[in-house]
GULOBA-731721 format. One record per atom (N, C-alpha, C): residue number from 1; atom name; z, y, x. Coordinates in Angstrom, 2 decimals. Atoms other than C-alpha are relative to their C-alpha. Example, Ala and Ser with C-alpha at 12.3 -4.5 7.8 and 13.67 -1.06 7.14 Angstrom:
<atom lomi="1" zator="N" c3="0.00" c2="-1.19" c1="0.89"/>
<atom lomi="1" zator="CA" c3="7.80" c2="-4.50" c1="12.30"/>
<atom lomi="1" zator="C" c3="0.00" c2="1.20" c1="0.90"/>
<atom lomi="2" zator="N" c3="-0.06" c2="-1.19" c1="-0.82"/>
<atom lomi="2" zator="CA" c3="7.14" c2="-1.06" c1="13.67"/>
<atom lomi="2" zator="C" c3="0.73" c2="1.09" c1="-0.77"/>
***
This chain:
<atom lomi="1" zator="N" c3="0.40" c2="0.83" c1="-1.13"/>
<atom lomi="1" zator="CA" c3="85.41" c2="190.56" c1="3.08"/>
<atom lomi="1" zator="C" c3="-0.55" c2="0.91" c1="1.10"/>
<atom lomi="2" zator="N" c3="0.40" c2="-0.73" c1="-1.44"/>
<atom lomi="2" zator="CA" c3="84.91" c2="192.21" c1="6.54"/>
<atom lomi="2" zator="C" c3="-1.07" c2="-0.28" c1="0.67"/>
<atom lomi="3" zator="N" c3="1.03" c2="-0.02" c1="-0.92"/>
<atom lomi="3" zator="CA" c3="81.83" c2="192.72" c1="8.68"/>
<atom lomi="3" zator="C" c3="-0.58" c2="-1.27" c1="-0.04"/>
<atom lomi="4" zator="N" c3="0.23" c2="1.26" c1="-1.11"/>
<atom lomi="4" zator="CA" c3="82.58" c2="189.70" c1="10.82"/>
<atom lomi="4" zator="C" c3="0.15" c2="-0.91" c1="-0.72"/>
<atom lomi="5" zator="N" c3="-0.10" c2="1.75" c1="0.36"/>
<atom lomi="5" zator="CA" c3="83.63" c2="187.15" c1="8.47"/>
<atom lomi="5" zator="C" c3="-1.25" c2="-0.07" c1="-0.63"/>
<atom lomi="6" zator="N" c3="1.45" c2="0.52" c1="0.34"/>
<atom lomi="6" zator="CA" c3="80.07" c2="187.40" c1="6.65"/>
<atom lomi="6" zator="C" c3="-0.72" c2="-0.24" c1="1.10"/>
<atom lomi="7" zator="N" c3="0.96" c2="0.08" c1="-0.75"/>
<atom lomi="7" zator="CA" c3="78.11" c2="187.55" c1="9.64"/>
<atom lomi="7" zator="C" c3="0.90" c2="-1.61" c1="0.52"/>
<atom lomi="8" zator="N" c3="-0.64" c2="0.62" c1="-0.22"/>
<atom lomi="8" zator="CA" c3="80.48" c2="184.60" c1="10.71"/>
<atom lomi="8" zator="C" c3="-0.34" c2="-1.34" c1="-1.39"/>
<atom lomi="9" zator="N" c3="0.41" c2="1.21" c1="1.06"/>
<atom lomi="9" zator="CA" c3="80.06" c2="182.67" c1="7.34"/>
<atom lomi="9" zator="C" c3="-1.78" c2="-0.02" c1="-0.15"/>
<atom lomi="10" zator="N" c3="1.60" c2="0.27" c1="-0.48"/>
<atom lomi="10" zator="CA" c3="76.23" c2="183.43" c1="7.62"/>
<atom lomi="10" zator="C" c3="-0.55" c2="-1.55" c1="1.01"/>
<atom lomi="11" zator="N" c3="0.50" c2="0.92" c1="-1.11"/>
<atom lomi="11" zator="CA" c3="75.71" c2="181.49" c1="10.94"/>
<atom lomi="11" zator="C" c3="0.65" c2="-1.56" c1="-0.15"/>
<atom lomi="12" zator="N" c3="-0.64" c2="0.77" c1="0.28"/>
<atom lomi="12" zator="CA" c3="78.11" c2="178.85" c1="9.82"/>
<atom lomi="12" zator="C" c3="-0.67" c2="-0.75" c1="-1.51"/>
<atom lomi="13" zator="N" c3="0.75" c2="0.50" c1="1.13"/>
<atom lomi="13" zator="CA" c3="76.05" c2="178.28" c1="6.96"/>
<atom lomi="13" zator="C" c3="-1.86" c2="-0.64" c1="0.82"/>
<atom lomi="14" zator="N" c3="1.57" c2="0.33" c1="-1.01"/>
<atom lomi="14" zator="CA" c3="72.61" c2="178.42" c1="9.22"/>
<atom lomi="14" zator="C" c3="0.33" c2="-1.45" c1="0.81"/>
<atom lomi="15" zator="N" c3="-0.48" c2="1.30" c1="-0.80"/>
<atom lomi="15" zator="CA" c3="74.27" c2="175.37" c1="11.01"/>
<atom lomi="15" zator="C" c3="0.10" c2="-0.75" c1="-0.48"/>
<atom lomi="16" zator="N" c3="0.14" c2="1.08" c1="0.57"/>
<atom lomi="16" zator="CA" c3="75.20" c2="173.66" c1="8.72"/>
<atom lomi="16" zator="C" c3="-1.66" c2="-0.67" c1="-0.40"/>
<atom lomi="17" zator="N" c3="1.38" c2="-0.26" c1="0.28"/>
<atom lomi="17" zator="CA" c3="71.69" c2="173.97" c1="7.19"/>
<atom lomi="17" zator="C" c3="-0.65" c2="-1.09" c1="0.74"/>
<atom lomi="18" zator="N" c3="0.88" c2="1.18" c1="-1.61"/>
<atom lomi="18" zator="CA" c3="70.06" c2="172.41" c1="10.94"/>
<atom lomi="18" zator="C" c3="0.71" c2="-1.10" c1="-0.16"/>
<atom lomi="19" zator="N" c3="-0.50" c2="1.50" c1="0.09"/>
<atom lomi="19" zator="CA" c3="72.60" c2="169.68" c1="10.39"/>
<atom lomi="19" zator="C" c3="-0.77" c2="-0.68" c1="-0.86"/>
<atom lomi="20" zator="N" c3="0.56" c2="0.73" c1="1.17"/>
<atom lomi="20" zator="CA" c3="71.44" c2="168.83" c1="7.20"/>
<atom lomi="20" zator="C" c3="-1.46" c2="-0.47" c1="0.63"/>
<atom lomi="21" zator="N" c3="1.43" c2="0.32" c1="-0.42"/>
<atom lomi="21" zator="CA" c3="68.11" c2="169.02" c1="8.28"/>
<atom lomi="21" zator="C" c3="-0.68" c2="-1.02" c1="0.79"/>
<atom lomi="22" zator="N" c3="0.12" c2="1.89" c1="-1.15"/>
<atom lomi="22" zator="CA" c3="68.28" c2="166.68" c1="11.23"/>
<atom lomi="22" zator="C" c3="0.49" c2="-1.25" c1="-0.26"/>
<atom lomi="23" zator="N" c3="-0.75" c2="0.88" c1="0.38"/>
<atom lomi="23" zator="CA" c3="70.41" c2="164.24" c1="9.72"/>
<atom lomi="23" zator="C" c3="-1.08" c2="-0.71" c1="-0.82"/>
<atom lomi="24" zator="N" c3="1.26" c2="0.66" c1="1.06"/>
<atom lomi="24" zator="CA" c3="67.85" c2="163.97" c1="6.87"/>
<atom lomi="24" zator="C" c3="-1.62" c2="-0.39" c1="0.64"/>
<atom lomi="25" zator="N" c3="1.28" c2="0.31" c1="-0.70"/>
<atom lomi="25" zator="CA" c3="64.47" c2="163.71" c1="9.50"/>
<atom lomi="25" zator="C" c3="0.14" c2="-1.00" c1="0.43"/>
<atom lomi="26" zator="N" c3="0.28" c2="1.69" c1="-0.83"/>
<atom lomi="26" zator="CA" c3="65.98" c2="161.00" c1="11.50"/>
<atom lomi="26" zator="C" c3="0.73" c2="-0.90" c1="-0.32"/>
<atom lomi="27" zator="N" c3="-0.67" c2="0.92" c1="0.85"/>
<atom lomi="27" zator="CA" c3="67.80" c2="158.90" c1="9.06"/>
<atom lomi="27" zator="C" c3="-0.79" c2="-0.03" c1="-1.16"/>
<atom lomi="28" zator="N" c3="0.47" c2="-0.08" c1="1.22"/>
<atom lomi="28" zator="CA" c3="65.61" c2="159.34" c1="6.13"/>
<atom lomi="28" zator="C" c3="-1.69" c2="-0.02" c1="0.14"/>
<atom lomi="29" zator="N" c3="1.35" c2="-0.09" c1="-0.14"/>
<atom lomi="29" zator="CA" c3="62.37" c2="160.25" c1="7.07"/>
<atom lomi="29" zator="C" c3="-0.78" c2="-1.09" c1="1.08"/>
<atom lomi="30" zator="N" c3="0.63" c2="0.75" c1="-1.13"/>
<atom lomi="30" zator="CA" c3="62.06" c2="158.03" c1="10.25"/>
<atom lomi="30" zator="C" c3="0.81" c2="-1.81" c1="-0.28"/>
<atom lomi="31" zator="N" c3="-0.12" c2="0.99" c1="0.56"/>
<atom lomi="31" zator="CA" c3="63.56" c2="155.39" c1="7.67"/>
<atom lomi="31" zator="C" c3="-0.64" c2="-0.50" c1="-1.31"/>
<atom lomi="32" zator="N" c3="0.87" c2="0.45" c1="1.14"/>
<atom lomi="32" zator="CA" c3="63.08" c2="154.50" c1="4.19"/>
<atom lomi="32" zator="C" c3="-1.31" c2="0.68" c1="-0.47"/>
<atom lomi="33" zator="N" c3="1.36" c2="-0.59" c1="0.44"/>
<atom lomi="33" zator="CA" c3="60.87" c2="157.26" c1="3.84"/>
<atom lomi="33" zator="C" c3="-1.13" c2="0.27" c1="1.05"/>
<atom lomi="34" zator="N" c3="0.96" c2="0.49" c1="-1.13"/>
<atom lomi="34" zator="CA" c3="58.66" c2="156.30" c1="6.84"/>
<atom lomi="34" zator="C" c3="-1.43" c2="0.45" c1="-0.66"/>
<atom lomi="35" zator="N" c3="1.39" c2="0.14" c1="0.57"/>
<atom lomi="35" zator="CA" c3="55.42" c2="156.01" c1="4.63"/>
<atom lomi="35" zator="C" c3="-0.03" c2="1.34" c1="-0.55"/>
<atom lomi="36" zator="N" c3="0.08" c2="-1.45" c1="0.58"/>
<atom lomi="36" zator="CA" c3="55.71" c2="159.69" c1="3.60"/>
<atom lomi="36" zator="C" c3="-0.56" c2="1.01" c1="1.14"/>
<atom lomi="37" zator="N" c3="-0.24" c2="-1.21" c1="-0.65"/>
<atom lomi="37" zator="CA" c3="56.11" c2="161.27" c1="6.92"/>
<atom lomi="37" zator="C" c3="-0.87" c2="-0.82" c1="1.10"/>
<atom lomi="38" zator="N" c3="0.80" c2="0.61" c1="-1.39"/>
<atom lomi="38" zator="CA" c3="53.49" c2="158.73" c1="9.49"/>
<atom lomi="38" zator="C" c3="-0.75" c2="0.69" c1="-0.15"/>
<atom lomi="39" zator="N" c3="1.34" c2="-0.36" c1="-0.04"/>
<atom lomi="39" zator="CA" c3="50.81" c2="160.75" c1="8.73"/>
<atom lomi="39" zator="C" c3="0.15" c2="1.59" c1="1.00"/>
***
């Protein structure tokens, strides 16, 4: 595997990652799991 495609599958992984992340704060947290995260 070359240089670029890790540094390439790196950041492509880091993205996904923030997807996940946001997907799960404001569908999950600012829903069913409301009472976890008001404080």
């Amino acid at each position: 595997m070359s240089f670029m495609i890790g540094v390439a599958l790196f950041l492509l992984t880091v993205a996904a990652m923030e997807g996940v992340a946001y997907v799960a704060h404001r569908w999950v947290m600012h829903g069913f799991g409301w009472f976890l995260h008001e404080s």
